[in-house]
C-alpha positions in Angstrom: 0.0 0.0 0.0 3.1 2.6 1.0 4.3 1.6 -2.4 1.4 2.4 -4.0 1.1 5.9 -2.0 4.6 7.0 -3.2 4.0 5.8 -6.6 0.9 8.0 -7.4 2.5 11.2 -5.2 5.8 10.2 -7.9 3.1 10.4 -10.7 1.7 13.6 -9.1 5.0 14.9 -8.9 6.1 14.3 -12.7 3.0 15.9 -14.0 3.4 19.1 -11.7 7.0 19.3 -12.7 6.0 19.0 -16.1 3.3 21.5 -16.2 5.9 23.9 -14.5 8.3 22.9 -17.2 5.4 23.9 -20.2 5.0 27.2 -17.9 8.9 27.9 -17.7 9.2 27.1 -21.6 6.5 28.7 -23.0 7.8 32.2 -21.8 11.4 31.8 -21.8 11.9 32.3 -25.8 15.3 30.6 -27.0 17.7 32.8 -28.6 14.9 35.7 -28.1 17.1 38.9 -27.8 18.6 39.6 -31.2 22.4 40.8 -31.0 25.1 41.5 -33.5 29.2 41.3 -33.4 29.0 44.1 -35.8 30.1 47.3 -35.9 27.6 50.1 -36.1 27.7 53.6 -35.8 25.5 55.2 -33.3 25.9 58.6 -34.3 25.0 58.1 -38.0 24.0 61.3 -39.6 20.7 59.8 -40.4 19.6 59.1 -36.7 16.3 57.6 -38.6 18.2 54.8 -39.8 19.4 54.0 -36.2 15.5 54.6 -34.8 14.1 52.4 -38.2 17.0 49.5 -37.1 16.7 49.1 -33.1 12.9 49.4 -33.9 13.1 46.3 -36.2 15.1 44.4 -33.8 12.2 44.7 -31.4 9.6 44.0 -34.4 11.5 40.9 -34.8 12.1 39.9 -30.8 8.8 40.5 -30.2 7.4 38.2 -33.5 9.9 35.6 -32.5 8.7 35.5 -28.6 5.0 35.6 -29.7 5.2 32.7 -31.9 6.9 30.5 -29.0 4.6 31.6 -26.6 1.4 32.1 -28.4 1.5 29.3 -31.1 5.1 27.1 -29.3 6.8 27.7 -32.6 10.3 28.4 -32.8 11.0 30.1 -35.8 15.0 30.1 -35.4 14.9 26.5 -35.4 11.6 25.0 -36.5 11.2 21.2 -35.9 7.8 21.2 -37.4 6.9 21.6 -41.4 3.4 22.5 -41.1 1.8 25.7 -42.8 1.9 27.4 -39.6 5.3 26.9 -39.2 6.2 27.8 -42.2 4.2 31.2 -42.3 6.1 31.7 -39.0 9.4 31.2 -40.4 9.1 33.1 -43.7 7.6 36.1 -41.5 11.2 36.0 -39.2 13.1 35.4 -42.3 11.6 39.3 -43.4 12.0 40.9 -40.3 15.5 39.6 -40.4 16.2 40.5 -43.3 15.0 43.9 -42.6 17.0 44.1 -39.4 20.1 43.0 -41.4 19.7 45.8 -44.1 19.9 48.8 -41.7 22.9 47.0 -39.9 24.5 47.0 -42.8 23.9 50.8 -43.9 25.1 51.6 -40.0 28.1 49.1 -40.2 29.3 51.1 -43.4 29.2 54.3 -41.9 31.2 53.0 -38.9 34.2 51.8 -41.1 34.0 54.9 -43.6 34.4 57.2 -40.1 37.5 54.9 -39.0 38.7 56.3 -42.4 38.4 59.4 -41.1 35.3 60.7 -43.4 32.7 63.0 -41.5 28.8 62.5 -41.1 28.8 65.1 -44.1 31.3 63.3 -45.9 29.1 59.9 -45.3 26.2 61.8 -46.8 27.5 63.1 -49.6 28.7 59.7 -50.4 25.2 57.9 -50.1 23.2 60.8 -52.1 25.8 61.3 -54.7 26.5 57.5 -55.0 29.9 58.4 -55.2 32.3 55.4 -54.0 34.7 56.0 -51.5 38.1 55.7 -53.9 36.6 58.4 -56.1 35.7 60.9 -53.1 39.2 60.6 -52.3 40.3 61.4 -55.3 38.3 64.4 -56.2 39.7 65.3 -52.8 43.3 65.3 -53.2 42.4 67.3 -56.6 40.7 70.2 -55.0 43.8 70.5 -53.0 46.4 70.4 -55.3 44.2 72.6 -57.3 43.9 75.1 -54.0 47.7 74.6 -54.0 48.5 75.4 -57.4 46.6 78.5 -57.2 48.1 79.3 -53.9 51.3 79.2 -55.7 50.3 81.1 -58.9 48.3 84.1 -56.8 52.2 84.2 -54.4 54.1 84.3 -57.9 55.4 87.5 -59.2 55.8 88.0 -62.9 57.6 85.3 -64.0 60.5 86.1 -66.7 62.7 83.8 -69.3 65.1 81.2 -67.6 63.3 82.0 -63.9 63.1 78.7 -62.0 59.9 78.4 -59.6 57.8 75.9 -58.2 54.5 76.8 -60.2 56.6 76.5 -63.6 58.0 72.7 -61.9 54.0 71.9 -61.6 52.8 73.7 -64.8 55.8 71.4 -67.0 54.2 68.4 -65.1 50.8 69.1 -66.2 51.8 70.0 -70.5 53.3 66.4 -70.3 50.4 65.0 -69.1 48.4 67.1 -71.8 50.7 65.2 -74.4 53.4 67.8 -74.8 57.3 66.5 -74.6 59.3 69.3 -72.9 61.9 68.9 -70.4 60.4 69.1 -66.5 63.3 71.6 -64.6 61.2 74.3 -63.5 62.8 76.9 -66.3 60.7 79.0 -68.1 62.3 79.0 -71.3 60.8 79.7 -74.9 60.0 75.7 -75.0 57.4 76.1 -71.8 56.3 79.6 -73.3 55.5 77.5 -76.7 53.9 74.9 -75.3 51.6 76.8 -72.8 50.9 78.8 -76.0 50.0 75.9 -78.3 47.8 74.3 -75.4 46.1 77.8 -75.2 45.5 77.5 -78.9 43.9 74.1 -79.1 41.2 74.9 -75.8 40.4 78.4 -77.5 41.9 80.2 -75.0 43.8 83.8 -75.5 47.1 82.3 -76.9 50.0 84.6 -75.5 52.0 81.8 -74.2 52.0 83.1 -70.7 50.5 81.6 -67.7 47.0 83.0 -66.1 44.5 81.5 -64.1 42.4 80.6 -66.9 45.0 78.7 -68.8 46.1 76.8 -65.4 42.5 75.9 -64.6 42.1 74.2 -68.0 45.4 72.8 -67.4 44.2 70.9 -64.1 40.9 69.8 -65.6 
């Protein structure tokens, strides 16, 4: 009879632990809280894009715990094949997706700041659609054009055989434009003559002397 007792309180027992066990499971979501080992910048210029992606982690937290708890699907790793289950999973698969898409945009703007562009920089970028290798380039062209003028605007007039910087750049650039002269920073009659022929061929006044419409054409 004991025996008897102690097995129906074991029975008791198993179905009460069990039931606590359904309880405990059903609101303790596996792998609820979404994170990420990523890299993302907080201080995006487009602080709607860091609203738009925490909100869709807790679109897709909150879809992932209602499913378990509501309908005991778990749509990270289903074990069942049934419509339901498959309406559950395609429906985390978008909000993922979604979530995964603004991490990316906020991950970019983290590694273009470690290169050392701005939040205006950033935005240029994304609204010109300008890559990152040709922003850098049109950069280190408006300086050596701000240079180049810098140098031209400090330059008195510049006479026959006069060595100068400016002259050293201006050589540089008539190569480039396809004219074989020596590159010494001498203003002789073969720099004169070739300033003067490239003034000739952009309809420019050809004088063969250097102003700041000629050099501008020059560093186009």
């Amino acid at each position: 009879m004991k025996q008897i007792i102690i097995f129906l309180l074991l029975i008791i027992a198993f179905f009460i632990g069990f039931g606590k066990y359904q309880q405990y499971k059903r609101y303790n979501t596996p792998k609820l809280e979404y994170k990420t080992d990523k890299k993302i910048d907080m201080e995006c210029h487009n602080q709607d894009l860091v609203f738009d992606y925490f909100n869709a982690i807790e679109d897709l937290n909150s879809w992932v715990k209602l499913q378990w708890t509501a309908n005991d699907i778990d749509v990270v790793t289903p074990e069942d094949d049934d419509t339901e289950t498959k309406f559950a999973v395609k429906k985390y698969a978008d909000k993922l997706a979604k979530v995964k898409y603004y991490e990316a945009k906020l991950e970019k703007s983290a590694l273009l700041k470690e290169k050392g562009l701005s939040n205006k920089e950033i935005k240029y970028l994304e609204e010109t659609g300008t890559n990152l290798k040709t922003h850098l380039q049109e950069q280190e062209l408006a300086s050596y054009k701000s240079r180049m003028k810098t140098l031209f605007s400090d330059s008195k007039k510049i006479v026959s055989n006069q060595k100068t910087a400016l002259i050293f750049e201006v050589q540089k650039l008539l190569v480039k434009n396809g004219f074989n002269i020596a590159v010494d920073g001498i203003y002789r009659a073969e720099t004169s003559n070739a300033i003067k022929s490239f003034e000739e061929i952009n309809n420019l006044f050809a004088d063969g002397k250097l102003d700041i419409l000629t050099l501008d054409a020059l560093m186009r």
